[in-house]
C-alpha positions in Angstrom: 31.1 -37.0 26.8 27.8 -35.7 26.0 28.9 -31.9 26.8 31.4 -32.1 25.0 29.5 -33.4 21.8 26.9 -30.4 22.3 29.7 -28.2 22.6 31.7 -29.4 19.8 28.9 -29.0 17.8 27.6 -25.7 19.1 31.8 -23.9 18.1 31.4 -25.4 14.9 28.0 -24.6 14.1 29.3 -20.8 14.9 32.9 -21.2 12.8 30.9 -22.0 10.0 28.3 -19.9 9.8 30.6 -16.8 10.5 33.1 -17.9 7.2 29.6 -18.0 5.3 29.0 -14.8 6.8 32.1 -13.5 6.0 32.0 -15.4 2.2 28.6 -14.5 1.6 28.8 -11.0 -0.4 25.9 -8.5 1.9 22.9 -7.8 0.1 21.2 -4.4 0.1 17.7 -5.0 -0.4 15.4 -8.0 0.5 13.4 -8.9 -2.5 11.6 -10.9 -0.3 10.4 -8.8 2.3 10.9 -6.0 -0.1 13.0 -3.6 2.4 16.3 -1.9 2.5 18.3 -4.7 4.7 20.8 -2.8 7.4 24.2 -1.9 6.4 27.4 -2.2 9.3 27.5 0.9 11.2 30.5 3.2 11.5 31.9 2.8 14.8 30.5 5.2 17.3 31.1 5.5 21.4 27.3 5.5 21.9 24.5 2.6 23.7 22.8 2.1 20.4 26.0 1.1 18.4 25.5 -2.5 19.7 21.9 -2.0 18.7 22.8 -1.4 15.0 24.9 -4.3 14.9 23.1 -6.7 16.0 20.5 -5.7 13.3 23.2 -5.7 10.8 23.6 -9.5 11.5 20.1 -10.3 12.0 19.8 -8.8 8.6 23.1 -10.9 6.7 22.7 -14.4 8.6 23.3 -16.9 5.9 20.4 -18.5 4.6 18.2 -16.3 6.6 15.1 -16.7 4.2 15.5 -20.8 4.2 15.0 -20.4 8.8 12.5 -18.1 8.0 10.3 -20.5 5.6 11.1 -23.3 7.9 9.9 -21.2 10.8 7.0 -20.1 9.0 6.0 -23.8 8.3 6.7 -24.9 11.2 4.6 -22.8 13.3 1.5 -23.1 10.4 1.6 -27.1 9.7 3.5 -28.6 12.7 2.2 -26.4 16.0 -0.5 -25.4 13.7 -0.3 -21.8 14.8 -3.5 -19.2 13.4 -0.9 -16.8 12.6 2.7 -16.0 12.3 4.4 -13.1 12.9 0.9 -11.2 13.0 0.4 -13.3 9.1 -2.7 -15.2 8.9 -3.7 -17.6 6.4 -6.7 -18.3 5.1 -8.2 -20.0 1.7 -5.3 -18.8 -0.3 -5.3 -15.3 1.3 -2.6 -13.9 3.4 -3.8 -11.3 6.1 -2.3 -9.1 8.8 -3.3 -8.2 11.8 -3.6 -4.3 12.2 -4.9 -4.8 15.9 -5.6 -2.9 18.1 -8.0 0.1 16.7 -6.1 3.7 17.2 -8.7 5.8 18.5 -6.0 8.8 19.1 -5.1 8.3 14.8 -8.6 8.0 14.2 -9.3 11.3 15.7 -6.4 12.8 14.1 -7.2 11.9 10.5 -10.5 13.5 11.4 -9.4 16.3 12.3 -6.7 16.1 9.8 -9.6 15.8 6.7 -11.7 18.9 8.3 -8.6 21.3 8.3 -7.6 20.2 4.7 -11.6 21.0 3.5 -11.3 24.5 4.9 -8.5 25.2 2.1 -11.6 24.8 -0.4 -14.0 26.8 1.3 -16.3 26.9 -2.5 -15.8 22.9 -3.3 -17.8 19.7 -3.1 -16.0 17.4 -0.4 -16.4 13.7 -0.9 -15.0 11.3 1.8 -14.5 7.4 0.6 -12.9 5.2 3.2 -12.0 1.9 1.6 -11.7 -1.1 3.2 -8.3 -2.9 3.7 -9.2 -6.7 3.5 -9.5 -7.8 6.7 -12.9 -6.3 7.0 -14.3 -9.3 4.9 -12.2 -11.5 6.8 -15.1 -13.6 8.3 -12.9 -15.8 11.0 -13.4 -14.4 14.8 -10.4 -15.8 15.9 -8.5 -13.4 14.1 -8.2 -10.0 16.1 -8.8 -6.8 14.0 -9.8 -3.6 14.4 -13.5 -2.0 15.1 -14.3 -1.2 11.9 -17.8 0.2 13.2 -15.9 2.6 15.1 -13.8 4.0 12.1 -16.5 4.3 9.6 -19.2 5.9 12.5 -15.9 8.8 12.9 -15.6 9.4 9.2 -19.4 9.4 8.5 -19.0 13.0 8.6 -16.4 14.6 7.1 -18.1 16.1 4.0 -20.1 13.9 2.0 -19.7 10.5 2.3 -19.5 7.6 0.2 -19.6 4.1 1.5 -18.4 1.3 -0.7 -18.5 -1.7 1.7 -21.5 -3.7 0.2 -20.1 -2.6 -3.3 -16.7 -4.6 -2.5 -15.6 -8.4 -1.4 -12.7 -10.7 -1.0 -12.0 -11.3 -4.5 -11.6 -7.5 -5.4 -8.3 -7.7 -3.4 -4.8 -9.5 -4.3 -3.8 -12.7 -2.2 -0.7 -11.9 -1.5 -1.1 -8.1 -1.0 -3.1 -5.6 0.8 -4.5 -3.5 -2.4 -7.0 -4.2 -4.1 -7.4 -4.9 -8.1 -8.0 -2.4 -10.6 -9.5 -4.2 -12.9 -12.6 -5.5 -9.8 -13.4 -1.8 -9.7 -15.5 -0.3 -12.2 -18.5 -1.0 -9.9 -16.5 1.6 -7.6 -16.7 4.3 -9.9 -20.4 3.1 -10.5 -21.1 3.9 -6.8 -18.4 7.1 -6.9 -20.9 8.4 -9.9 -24.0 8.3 -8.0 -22.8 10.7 -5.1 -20.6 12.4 -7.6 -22.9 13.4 -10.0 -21.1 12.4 -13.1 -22.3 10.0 -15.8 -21.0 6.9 -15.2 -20.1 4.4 -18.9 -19.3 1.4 -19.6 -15.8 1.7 -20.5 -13.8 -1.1 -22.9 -10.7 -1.6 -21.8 -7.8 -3.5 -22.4 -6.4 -5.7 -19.5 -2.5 -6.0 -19.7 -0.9 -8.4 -17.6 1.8 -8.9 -15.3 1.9 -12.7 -14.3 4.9 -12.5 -11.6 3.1 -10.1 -9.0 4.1 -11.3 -5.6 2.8 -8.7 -2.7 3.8 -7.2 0.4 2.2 -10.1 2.6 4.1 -12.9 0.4 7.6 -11.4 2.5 6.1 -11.2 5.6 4.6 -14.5 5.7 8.0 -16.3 4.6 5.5 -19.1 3.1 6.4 -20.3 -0.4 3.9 -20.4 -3.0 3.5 -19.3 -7.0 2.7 -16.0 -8.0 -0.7 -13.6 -8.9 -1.7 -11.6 -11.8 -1.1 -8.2 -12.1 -3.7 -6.4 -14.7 -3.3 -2.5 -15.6 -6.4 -1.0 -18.0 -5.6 1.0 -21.0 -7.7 2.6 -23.2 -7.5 4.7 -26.2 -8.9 7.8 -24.4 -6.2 6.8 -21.3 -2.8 6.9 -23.7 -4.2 10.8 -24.7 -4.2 12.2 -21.9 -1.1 14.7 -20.6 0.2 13.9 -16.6 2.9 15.7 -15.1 4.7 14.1 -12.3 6.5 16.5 -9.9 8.8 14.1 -8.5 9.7 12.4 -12.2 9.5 14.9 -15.1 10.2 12.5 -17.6 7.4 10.3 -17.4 4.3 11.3 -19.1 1.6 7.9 -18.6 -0.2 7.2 -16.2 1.6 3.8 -15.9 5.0 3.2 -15.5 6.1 -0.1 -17.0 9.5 0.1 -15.8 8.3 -0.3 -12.2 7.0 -4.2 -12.9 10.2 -5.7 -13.2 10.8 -3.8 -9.6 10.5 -4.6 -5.8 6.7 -3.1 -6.0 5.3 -4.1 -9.2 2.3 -2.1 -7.9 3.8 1.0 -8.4 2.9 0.5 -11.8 -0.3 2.7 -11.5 1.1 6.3 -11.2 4.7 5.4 -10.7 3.9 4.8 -7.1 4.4 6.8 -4.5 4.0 10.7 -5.5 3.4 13.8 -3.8 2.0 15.7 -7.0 0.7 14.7 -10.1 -1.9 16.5 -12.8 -3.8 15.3 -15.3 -5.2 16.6 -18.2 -7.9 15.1 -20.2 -8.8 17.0 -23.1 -11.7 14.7 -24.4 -13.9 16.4 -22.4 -14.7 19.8 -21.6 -15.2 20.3 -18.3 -15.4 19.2 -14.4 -12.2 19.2 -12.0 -11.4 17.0 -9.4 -8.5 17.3 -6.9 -7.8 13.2 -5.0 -5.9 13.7 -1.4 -5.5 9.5 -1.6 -2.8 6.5 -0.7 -1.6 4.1 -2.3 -5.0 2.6 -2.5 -6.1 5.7 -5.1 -3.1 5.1 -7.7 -5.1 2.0 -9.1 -8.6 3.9 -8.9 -7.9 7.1 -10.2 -6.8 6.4 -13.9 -10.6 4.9 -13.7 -12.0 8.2 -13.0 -10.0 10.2 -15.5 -12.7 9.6 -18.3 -15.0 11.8 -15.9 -12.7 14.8 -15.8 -11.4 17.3 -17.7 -8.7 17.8 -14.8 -7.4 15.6 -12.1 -5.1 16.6 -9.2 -3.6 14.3 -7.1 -2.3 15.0 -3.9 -0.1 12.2 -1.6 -0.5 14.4 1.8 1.9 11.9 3.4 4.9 13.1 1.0 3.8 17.0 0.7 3.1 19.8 3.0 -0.5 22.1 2.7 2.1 24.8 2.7 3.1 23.5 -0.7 0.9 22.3 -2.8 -1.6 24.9 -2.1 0.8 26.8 -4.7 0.3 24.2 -7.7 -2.9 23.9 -7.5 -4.8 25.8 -10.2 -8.1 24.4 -10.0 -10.8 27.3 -9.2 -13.6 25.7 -7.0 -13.1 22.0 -7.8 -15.0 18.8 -6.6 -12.2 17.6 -4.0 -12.2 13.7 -2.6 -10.5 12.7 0.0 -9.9 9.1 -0.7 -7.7 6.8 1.7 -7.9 3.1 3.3 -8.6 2.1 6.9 -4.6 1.4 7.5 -3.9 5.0 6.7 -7.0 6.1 9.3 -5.6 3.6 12.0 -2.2 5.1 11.7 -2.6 9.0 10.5 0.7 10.3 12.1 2.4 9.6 8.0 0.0 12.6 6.9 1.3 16.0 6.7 -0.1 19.3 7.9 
């Protein structure tokens, strides 16, 4: 009698969730996790078909956030797990584990950075290596990667500039891996000193976004209310002239539009972007060309007060071949300006 309960219940635990699945309209995107979910695969004679369908379902199981949360809950309060998933919490912060350190990326962003710096044979190369936040994560338990053995690597390439005592915890989002824009004036402070331009005290005017949920609030399926978003504007910032070469029609250096989006991150330089220039014709002189990630798009408005001319170059969306042809820069200061997860995993950048 008991089998036959467990199986009773087992065939209708199935029927029912397959007529949800079939009721339930599929979704496209995941706001949560803030991915393109799997779409059902055209039929195909081939061992990965099964493959693809499987992820299809994964991806459209009814209620699938709900058995992630409980999961996610579970495993924190009940078995009380240090992480989940490779997400850790910690005093209001969600963190990832980017264990174990690639040695073979490392060496290939190094290499990668000297064979870049040979295009501007006449320049000033500056190296900055930020941090992601695990580095001030202060909880042995928590396996991350030799961070000693990245910035010993980098050290080298062209002169460097090391930030690490100039940030902490509070610089970053909770729910995100960037950091904040409006924590980094002492940034540019440091940048200045190695630099050689003259840093000021800039008044600017914080806008917020109060509904910013990052890329580690997804992953870690755990419920709980929202951060602020702040952009900086200034009067000198909403003169300036940028030219996008992936979106010709947008002319700021923020892009609104992108708040009320899966990334409201992407507000700082409409995201991701191979090419952009930007002219600031306050000043007179000085030319700096940014090879950067993701991390750079909230740094570099910062820096435009300093320079008559920024370049910014995403080496992970375009080729030396090409952009070697837009820029028009003679002899310019050049920075290459990227976080620890891009020099753990170098294989996104571009030759």
């Amino acid at each position: 009698m008991k089998d036959k309960i467990i199986t009773f219940l087992f065939v209708g635990y199935l029927l029912v969730f397959s007529v949800l699945g079939i009721l339930f309209k599929d979704k496209d995107i995941s706001n949560s996790e803030r991915r393109r979910l799997a779409s059902f695969p055209d039929i195909e004679f081939s061992s990965e078909y099964i493959t693809k369908v499987d992820k299809y379902f994964l991806d459209h199981f009814p209620f699938r956030d709900n058995f992630r949360s409980i999961k996610a809950n579970y495993n924190y309060k009940v078995l009380n797990m240090l992480s989940n998933n490779n997400i850790y919490l910690k005093d209001n912060y969600i963190f990832k584990s980017l264990y174990p350190t690639n040695e073979k990326s490392i060496k290939k962003f190094t290499n990668h950075i000297e064979e870049m710096s040979k295009l501007f044979p006449n320049s000033n190369i500056y190296t900055m290596v930020i941090p992601d936040k695990n580095y001030y994560l202060e909880d042995k338990d928590f396996l991350n990667i030799d961070y000693d053995y990245i910035y010993n690597e980098v050290n080298n390439l062209g002169t460097f500039i090391d930030i690490r005592k100039v940030l902490e915890l509070e610089d970053y989002y909770e729910t995100d891996t960037h950091w904040r824009q409006e924590k980094l004036s002492k940034v540019v402070k440091k940048m200045s000193t190695i630099m050689n331009f003259n840093y000021r005290d800039i008044s600017y005017t914080e806008n917020t976004f109060p509904n910013f949920y990052g890329v580690y609030y997804g992953e870690s399926a755990i419920n709980r209310k929202s951060e602020k978003l702040v952009y900086l504007t200034s009067d000198e910032l909403s003169k300036v002239e940028v030219n996008y070469l992936e979106n010709s029609n947008l002319h700021s250096i923020y892009n609104e539009s992108k708040l009320e989006g899966l990334d409201a991150y992407d507000v700082y330089l409409d995201g991701a972007n191979s090419f952009i220039e930007i002219s600031n014709n306050n000043i007179s002189s000085g030319e700096l060309v940014i090879f950067r990630d993701s991390f750079g798009s909230s740094l570099i408005p910062l820096l435009i007060p300093y320079y008559k001319k920024i370049t910014v170059i995403d080496n992970r969306y375009i080729s030396s071949n090409y952009f070697k042809s837009l820029v028009t820069s003679n002899n310019p200061d050049v920075l290459f300006l990227y976080s620890t997860l891009v020099v753990n995993d170098s294989s996104s950048l571009k030759n």
